[in-house]
ChimeraX commands (.cxc) that place a marker at each C-alpha (Angstrom):
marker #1 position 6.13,-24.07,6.15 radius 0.5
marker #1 position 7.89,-23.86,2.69 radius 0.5
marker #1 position 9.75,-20.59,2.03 radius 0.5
marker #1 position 10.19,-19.14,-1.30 radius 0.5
marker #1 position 13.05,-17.21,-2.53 radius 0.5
marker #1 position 11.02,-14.40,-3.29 radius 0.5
marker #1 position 7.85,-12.88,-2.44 radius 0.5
marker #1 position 5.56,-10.52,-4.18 radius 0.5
marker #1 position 3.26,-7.71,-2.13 radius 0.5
marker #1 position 2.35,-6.03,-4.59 radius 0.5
marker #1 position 1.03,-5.69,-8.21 radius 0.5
marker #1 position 0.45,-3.15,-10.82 radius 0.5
marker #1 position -2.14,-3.57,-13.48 radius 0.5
marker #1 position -2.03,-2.81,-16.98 radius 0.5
marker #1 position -4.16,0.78,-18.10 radius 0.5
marker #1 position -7.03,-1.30,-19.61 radius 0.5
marker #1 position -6.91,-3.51,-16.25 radius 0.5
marker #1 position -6.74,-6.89,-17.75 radius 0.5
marker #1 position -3.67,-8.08,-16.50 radius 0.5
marker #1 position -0.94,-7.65,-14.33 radius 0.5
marker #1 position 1.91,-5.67,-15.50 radius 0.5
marker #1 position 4.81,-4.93,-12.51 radius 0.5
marker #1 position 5.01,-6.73,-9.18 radius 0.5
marker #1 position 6.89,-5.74,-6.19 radius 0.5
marker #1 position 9.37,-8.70,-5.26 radius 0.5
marker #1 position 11.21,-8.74,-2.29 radius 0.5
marker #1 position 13.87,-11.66,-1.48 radius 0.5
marker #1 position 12.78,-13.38,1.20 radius 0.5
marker #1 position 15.03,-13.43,4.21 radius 0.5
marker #1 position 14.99,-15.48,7.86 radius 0.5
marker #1 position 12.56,-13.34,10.11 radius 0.5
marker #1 position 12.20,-10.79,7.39 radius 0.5
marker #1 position 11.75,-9.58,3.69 radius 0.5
marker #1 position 14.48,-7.50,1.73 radius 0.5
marker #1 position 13.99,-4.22,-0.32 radius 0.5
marker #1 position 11.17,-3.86,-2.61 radius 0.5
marker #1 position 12.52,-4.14,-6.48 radius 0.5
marker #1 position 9.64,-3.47,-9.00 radius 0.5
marker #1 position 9.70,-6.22,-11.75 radius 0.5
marker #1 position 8.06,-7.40,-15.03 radius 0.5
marker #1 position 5.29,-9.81,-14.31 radius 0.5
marker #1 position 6.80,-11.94,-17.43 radius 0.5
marker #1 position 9.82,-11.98,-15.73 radius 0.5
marker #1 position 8.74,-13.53,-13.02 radius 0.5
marker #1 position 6.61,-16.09,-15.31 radius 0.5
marker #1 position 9.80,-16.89,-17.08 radius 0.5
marker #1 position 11.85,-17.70,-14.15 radius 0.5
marker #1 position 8.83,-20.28,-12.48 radius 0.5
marker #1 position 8.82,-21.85,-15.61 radius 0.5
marker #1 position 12.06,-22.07,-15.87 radius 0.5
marker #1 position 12.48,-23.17,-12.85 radius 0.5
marker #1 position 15.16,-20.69,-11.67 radius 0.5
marker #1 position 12.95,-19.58,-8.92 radius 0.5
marker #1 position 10.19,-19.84,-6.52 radius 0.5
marker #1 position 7.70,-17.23,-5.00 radius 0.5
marker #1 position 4.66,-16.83,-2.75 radius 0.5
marker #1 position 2.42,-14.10,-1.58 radius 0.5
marker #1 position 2.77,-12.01,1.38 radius 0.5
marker #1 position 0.30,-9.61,2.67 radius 0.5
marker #1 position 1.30,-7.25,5.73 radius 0.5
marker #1 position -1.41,-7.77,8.10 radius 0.5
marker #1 position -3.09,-5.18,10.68 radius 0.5
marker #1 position -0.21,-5.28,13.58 radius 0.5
marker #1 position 2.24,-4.18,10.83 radius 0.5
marker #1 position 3.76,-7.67,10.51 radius 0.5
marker #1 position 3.80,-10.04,7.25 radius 0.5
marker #1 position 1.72,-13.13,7.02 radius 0.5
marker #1 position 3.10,-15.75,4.23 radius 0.5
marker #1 position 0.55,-16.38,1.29 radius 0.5
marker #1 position 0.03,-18.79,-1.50 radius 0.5
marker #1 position 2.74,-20.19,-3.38 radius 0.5
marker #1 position 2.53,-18.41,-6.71 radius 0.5
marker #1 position 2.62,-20.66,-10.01 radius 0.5
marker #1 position 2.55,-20.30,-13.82 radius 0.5
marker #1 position -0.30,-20.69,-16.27 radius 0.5
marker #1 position 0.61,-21.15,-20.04 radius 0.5
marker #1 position 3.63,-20.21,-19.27 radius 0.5
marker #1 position 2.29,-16.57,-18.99 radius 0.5
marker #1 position -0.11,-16.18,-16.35 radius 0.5
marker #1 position 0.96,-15.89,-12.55 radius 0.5
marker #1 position -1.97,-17.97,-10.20 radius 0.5
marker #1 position -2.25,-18.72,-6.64 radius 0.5
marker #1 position -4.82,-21.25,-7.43 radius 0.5
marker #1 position -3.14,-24.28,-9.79 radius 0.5
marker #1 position -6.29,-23.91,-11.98 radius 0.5
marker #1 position -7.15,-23.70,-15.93 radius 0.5
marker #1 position -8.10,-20.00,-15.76 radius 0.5
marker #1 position -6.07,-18.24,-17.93 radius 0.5
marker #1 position -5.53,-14.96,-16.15 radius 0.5
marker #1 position -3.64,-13.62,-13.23 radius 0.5
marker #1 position -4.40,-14.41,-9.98 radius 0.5
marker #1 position -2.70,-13.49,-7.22 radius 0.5
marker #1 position -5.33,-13.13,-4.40 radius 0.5
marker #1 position -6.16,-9.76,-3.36 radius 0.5
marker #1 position -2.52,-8.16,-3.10 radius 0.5
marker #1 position -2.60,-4.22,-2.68 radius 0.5
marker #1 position -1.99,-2.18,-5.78 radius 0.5
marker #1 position 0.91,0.17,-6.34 radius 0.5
marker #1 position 0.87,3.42,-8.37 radius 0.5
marker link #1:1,2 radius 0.2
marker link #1:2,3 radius 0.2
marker link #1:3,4 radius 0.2
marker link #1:4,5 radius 0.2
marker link #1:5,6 radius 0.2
marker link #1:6,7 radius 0.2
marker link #1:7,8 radius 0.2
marker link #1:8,9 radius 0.2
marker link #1:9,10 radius 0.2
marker link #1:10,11 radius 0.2
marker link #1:11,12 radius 0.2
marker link #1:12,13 radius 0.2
marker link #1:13,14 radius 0.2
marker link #1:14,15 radius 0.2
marker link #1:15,16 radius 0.2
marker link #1:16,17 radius 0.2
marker link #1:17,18 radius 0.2
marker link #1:18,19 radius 0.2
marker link #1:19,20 radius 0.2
marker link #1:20,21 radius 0.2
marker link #1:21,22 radius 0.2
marker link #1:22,23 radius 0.2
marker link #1:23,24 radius 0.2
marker link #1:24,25 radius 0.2
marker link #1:25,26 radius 0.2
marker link #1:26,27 radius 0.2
marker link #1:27,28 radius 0.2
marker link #1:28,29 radius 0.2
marker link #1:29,30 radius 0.2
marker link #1:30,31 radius 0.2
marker link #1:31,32 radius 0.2
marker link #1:32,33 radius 0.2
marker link #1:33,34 radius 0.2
marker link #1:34,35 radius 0.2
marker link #1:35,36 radius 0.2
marker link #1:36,37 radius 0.2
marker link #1:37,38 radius 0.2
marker link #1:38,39 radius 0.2
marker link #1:39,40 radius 0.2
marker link #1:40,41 radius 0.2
marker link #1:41,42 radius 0.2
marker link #1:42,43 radius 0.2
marker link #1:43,44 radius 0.2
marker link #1:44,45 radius 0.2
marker link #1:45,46 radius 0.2
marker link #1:46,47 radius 0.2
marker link #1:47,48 radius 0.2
marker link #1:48,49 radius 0.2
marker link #1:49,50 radius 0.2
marker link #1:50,51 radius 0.2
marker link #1:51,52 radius 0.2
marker link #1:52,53 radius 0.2
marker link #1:53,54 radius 0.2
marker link #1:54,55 radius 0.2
marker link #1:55,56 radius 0.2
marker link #1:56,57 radius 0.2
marker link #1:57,58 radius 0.2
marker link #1:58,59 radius 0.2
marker link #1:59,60 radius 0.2
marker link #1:60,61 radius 0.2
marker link #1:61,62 radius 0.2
marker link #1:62,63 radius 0.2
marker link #1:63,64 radius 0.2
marker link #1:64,65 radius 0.2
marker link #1:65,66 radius 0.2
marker link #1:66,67 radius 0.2
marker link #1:67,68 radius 0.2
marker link #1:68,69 radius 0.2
marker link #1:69,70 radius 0.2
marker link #1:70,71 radius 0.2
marker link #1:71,72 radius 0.2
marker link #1:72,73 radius 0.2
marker link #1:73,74 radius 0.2
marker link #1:74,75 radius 0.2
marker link #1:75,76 radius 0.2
marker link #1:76,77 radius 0.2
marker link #1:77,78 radius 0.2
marker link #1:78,79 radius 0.2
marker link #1:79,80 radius 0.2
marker link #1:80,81 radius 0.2
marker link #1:81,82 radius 0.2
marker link #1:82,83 radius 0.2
marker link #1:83,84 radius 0.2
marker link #1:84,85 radius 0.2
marker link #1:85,86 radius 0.2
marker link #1:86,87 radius 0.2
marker link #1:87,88 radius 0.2
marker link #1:88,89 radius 0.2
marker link #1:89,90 radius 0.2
marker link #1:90,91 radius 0.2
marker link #1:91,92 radius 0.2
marker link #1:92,93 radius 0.2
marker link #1:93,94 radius 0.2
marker link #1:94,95 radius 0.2
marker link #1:95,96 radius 0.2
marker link #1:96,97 radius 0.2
marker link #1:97,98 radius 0.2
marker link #1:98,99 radius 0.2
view
């Protein structure tokens, strides 16, 4: 299994709800995550494209434990995908929403 250096677990979407805005990003850590840090979703899109960093998914599952998603990846150097498609908007599977 590949490990990221961060992962995102959550996302915040923009008031007219057609993109993503803020992500939660935690570093990822053996056998663990670190703290939650709310960050800019073009941020994030300018660090994968820049190569500076790499992140993934992670979704806490039912027993209260975290389960590794996608690798995350950039779209026209703007959009954040777990799918390495043409669509041009944000996809990052079916994370929770924060407030």
């Amino acid at each position: 299994m590949i490990m990221a250096d961060f992962c995102i677990t959550a996302v915040k979407y923009s008031t007219n709800r057609e993109h993503i805005e803020w992500l939660k990003v935690n570093e990822e850590k053996p056998g663990k995550i670190g703290t939650d840090r709310v960050v800019a979703r073009a941020f994030v899109a300018d660090l994968i494209r820049l190569g500076k960093a790499t992140f993934q998914t992670r979704v806490i599952t039912s027993e209260k434990k975290w389960r590794v998603g996608a690798q995350v990846h950039v779209i026209d150097d703007v959009y954040l995908s777990t799918n390495r498609n043409s669509t041009k908007r944000d996809n990052l599977e079916n994370l929770p929403e924060f407030k």
